[in-house]
C-alpha positions in Angstrom: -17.6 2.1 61.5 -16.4 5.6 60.3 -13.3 4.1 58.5 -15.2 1.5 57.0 -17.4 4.1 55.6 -14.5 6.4 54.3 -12.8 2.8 52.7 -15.8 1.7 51.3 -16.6 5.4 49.6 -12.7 5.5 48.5 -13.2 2.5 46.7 -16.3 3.8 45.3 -14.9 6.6 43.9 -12.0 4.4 42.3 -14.0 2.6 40.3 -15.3 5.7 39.1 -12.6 6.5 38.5 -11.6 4.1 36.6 -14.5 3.5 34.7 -14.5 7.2 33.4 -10.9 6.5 32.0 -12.0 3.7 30.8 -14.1 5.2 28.6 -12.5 8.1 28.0 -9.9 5.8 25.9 -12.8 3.7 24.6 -13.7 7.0 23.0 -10.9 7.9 21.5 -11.2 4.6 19.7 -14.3 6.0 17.8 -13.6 6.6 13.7 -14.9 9.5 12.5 -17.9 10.1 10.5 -16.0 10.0 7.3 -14.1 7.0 8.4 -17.3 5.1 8.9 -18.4 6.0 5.1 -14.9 4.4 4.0 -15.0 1.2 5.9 -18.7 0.6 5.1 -18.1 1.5 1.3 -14.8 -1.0 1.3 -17.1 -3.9 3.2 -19.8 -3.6 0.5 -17.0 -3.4 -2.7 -15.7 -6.7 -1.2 -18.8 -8.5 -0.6 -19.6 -7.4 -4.1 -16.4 -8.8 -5.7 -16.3 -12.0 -3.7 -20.0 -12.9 -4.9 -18.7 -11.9 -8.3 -16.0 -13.9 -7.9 -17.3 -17.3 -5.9 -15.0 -16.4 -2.9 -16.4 -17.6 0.5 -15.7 -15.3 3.6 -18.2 -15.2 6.7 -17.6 -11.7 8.5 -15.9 -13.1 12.1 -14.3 -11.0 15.2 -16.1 -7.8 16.4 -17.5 -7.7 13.3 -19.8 -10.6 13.9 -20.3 -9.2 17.4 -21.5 -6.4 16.1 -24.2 -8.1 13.6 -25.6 -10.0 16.7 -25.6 -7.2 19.8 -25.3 -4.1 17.7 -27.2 -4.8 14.3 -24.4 -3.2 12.3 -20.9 -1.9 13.1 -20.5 -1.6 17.2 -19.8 2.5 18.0 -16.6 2.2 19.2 -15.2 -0.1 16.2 -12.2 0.7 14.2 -12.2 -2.0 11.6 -14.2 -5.0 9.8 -12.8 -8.3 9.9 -13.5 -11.6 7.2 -12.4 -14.8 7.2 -11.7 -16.4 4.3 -9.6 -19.9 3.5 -5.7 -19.2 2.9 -5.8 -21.1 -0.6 -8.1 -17.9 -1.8 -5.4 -15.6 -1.1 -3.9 -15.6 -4.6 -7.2 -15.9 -6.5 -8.2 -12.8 -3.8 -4.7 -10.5 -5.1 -5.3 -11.1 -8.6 -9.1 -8.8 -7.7 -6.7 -6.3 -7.6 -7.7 -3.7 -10.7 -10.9 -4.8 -9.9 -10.8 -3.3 -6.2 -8.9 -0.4 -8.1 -11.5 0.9 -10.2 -13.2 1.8 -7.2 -9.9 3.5 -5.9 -9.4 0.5 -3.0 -6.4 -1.6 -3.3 -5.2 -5.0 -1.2 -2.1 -4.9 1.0 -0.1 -7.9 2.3 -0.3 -8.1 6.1 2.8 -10.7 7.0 1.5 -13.4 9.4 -2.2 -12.7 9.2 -3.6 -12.6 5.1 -4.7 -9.4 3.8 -6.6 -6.1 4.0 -8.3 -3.8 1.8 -8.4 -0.1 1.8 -8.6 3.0 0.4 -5.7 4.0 -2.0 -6.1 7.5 -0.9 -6.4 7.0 2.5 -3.2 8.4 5.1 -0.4 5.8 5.8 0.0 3.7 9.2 3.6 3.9 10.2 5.3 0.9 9.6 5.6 -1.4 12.6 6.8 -4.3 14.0 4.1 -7.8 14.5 3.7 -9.3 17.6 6.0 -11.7 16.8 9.0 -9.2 16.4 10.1 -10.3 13.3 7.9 -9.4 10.4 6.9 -5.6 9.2 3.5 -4.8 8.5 2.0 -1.1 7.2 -1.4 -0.3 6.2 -4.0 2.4 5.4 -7.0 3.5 7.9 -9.6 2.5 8.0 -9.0 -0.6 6.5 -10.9 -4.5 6.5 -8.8 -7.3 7.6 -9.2 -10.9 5.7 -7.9 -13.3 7.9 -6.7 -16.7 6.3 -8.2 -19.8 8.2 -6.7 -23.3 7.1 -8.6 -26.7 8.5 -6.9 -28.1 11.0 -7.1 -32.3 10.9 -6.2 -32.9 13.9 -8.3 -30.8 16.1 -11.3 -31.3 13.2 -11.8 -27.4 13.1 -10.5 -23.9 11.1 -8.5 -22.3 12.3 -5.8 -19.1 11.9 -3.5 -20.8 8.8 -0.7 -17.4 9.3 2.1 -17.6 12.4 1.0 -14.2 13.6 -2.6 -14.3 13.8 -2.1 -18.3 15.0 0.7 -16.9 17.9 -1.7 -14.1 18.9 -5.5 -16.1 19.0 -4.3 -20.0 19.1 -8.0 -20.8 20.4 -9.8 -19.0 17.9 -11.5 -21.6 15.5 -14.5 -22.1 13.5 -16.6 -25.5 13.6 -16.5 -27.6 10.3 -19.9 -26.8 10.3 -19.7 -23.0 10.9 -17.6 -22.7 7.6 -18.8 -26.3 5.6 -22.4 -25.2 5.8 -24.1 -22.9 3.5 -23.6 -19.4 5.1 -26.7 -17.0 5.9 -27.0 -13.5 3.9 -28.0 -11.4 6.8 -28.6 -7.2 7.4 -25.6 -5.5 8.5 -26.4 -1.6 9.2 -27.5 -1.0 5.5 -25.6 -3.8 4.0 -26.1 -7.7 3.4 -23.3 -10.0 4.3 -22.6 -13.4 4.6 -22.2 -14.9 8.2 -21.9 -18.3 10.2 -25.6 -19.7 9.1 -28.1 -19.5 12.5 -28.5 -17.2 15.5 -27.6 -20.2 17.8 -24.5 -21.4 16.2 -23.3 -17.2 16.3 -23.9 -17.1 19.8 -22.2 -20.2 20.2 -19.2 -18.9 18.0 -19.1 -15.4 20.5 -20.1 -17.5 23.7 -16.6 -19.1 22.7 -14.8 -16.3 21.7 -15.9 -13.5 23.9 -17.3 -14.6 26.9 -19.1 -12.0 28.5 -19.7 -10.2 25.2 -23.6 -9.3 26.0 -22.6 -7.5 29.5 -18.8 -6.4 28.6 -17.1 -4.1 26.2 -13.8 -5.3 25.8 -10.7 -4.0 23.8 -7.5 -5.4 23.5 -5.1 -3.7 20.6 -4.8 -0.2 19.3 -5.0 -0.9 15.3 -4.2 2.3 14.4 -0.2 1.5 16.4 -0.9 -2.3 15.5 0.2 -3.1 19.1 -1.6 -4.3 22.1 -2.8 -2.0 24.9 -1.1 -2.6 28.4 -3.7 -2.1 29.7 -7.0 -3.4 28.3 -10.3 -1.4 28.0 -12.9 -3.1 30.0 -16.4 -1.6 30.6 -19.7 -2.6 31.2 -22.4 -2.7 28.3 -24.6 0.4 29.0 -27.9 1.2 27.2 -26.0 4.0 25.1 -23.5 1.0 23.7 -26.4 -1.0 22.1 -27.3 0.2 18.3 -24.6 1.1 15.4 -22.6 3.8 13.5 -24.9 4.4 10.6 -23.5 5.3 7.5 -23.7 8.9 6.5 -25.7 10.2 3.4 -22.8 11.1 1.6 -22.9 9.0 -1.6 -19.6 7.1 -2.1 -16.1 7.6 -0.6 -15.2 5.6 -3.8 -14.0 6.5 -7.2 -17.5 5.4 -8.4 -20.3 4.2 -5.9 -21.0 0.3 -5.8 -24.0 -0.9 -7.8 -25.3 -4.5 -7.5 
C-alpha cells in the first residue's frame, strides 16, 4: 500500500510538473503590450481597407477562437489570421500605398497568401516552410491572410496554397460558412466580419479544435515559423478566459485609422 502511495504521489507531482512547464512556454508566447497595440491597429487598417475596397475575409483560426471563448484576442496569442479567396490576392497587393500611408505594408508568404505588418517593425529571420522548399521572412507581429479556393469535389473551401494545404489538409469552410452573408461582430474594441451565427462558429471550432472550450492548445512557434516538438497542451483555467485589451496609446500607425 506504501508503494502505491509513493507511485501514485510521484505521478502526481509529474503532472505538476509538467503542467508548470507547460505554461511556463505558453507564457513566453505572450506579445507584449506594445505588440498588442500593433496587431490590433494592423487588424482594424485591414478591415478598414477591405470594406473600402469590397474584399470579403471572415477572421478564421485562433482568431475566431478567440471571438467565441475569449471575446477579443486570446492572452497568449501571437498573431490574427483571415481568410480571404486566392483570386483577391492581386486585387489585395495592389492596397499596397494604401496600407502604406498608415506605415503597414503586405509581404508574400510562399505556399500560404499574404500578411500585413508594420514597415517598422524588427525582421523574422528568414526560414525555411514546412515543406523544405520555399523561403518565407516576415515582420512581428504580423496578420496572416490565408487564400482559400472552393474545392468541387469535396463541395467545400478550402487552403488554395501547397503549404498551408500540406500542413491543415482537413481545414475547410462550409459553402455556407463563406457563401452566406457574413456577421459584423465585437472583437475586443473592434468590429469584424465572421462566419454568420454562434452555432455555425461553434460548429466551425467543434471541427477544427476539438476540445477548444476545456484545452489550450499550441502547435508552432511563429516567431521561428517552425512547429514545436513538443506541443503546449494545458487545461482552460479561469485566468485563460477574457482578452488582451488594447492599450490607451493612440495609434502605432503613421496616422490613427478613422472610419
Amino acid at each position: 500500500m506504501d508503494l502505491l502511495l509513493v507511485q501514485m504521489n510521484a505521478e502526481c507531482g509529474n503532472r505538476e510538473t509538467e503542467y508548470g512547464n507547460m505554461r511556463q512556454r505558453l507564457d513566453k508566447e505572450k506579445l507584449t503590450d506594445d505588440e498588442v497595440d500593433k496587431l490590433y491597429d494592423i487588424v482594424q487598417v485591414t478591415d478598414g481597407l477591405f470594406n473600402k475596397n469590397h474584399i470579403r475575409y471572415t477572421i478564421e483560426g485562433g482568431t475566431l477562437l478567440g471571438l467565441v471563448r475569449n471575446g477579443g484576442l486570446i492572452k497568449h496569442d501571437n498573431d490574427a489570421d483571415f481568410d480571404i479567396l486566392q483570386e483577391d490576392i492581386p486585387k489585395i497587393k495592389a492596397l499596397n500605398h494604401q496600407f502604406a500611408e498608415y506605415g503597414l505594408e503586405i509581404i508574400d508568404v510562399p505556399g500560404w497568401g499574404l500578411q500585413v505588418t508594420h514597415e517598422d517593425s524588427p525582421c523574422l529571420a528568414p526560414d525555411l516552410w514546412t515543406d523544405g522548399s520555399q523561403y518565407w521572412t516576415s515582420k512581428w507581429p504580423f496578420l496572416d491572410l490565408i487564400g482559400i479556393c472552393w474545392d468541387e469535389k469535396q463541395q467545400y473551401y478550402k487552403y488554395a496554397q501547397e503549404v498551408a494545404l500540406h500542413d491543415y489538409p482537413e481545414y475547410y469552410l462550409t459553402q455556407s460558412d463563406w457563401e452566406n452573408p457574413f456577421e459584423r461582430v465585437s472583437f475586443a474594441h473592434l468590429k469584424l466580419w465572421a462566419i454568420a451565427g454562434e452555432k455555425n462558429r461553434r460548429a466551425y471550432l467543434d471541427r477544427h479544435y476539438k476540445n477548444w472550450n476545456r484545452i489550450i492548445e499550441m502547435n508552432m512557434d511563429h516567431r521561428a515559423n517552425v512547429y514545436f516538438q513538443t506541443k503546449i497542451i494545458c487545461p482552460l483555467n479561469e485566468k485563460d478566459y477574457g482578452h488582451r485589451e488594447r492599450s490607451a496609446k493612440i495609434t502605432t500607425l503613421i496616422k490613427p485609422w478613422i472610419e
